[in-house]
Structures are given as structure tokens and as C-alpha cells.
N, C-alpha and C positions, 0 to 999 in steps of 0.2 A: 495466590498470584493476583497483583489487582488489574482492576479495568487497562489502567492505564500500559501496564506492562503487558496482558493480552494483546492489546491494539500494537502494542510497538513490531511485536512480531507479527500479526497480521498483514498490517502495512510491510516488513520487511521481505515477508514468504510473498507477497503480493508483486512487490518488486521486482525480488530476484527470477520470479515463472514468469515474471513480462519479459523482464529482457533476455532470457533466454529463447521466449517465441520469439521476439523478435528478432533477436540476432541467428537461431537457429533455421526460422521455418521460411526464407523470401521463397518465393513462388510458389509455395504450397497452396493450393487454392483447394477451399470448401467451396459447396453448393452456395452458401450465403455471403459469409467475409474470407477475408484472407486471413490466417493465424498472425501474421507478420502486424496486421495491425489491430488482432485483438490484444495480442503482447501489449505492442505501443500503449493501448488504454489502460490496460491492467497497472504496468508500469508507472503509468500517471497518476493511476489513483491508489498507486500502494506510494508513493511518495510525497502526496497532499495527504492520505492515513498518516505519513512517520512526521509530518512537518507540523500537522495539526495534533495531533499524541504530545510530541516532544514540545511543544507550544504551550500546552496543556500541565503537564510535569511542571516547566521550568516557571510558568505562570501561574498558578493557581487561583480559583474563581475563590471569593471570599469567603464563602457557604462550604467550596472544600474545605480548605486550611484549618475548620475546625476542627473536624474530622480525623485528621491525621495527627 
């Protein structure tokens, strides 16, 4: 499996466990944050992970392309 296919799922499972805190846990309160908006985070950055992957695939830097 390459790099690039690794990250896409990362970013994806990163996604889908954010918006499930989020949309699951409102008023759950920890000692520190709220889950409801550690979701929100996780969410954002598992979907700048798939935006920048898929960026990555569809573009490739010129040093990959030979590669493949």
C-alpha cells in the first residue's frame, strides 16, 4: 500500500471519529476540553489530511512522477 493511499484513510478514519464526537458527545464535559470540540478539530484535520493526499495523487511533484 503506498504512502499516499495510507494517508487517504487516515485522513478519512480521522474524519469520520471527529464527527461522530462531535455530533455525538454536546455537553459531555472533560476536566480539560469538551469532546464535542475535540471532534470539531480532529474533523478538520482529517479533512485538510484527504484535501492535501488527494492534491498530492492528482498533482504529482516532479521528483515523484518518476518514480511511479
Amino acid at each position: 500500500m503506498s504512502k499516499n493511499v495510507k494517508s487517504l484513510f487516515i485522513g478519512a478514519f480521522m474524519l469520520i471519529v471527529g464527527l461522530i464526537l462531535a455530533f455525538t458527545t454536546k455537553g459531555i464535559e472533560t476536566p480539560i476540553i469538551s469532546l464535542d470540540k475535540v471532534g470539531v478539530v480532529l474533523a478538520i484535520l482529517g479533512g485538510i489530511e484527504l484535501v492535501i493526499t488527494g492534491a498530492m495523487m492528482i498533482f504529482p511533484s516532479k521528483k515523484d512522477a518518476g518514480r511511479a
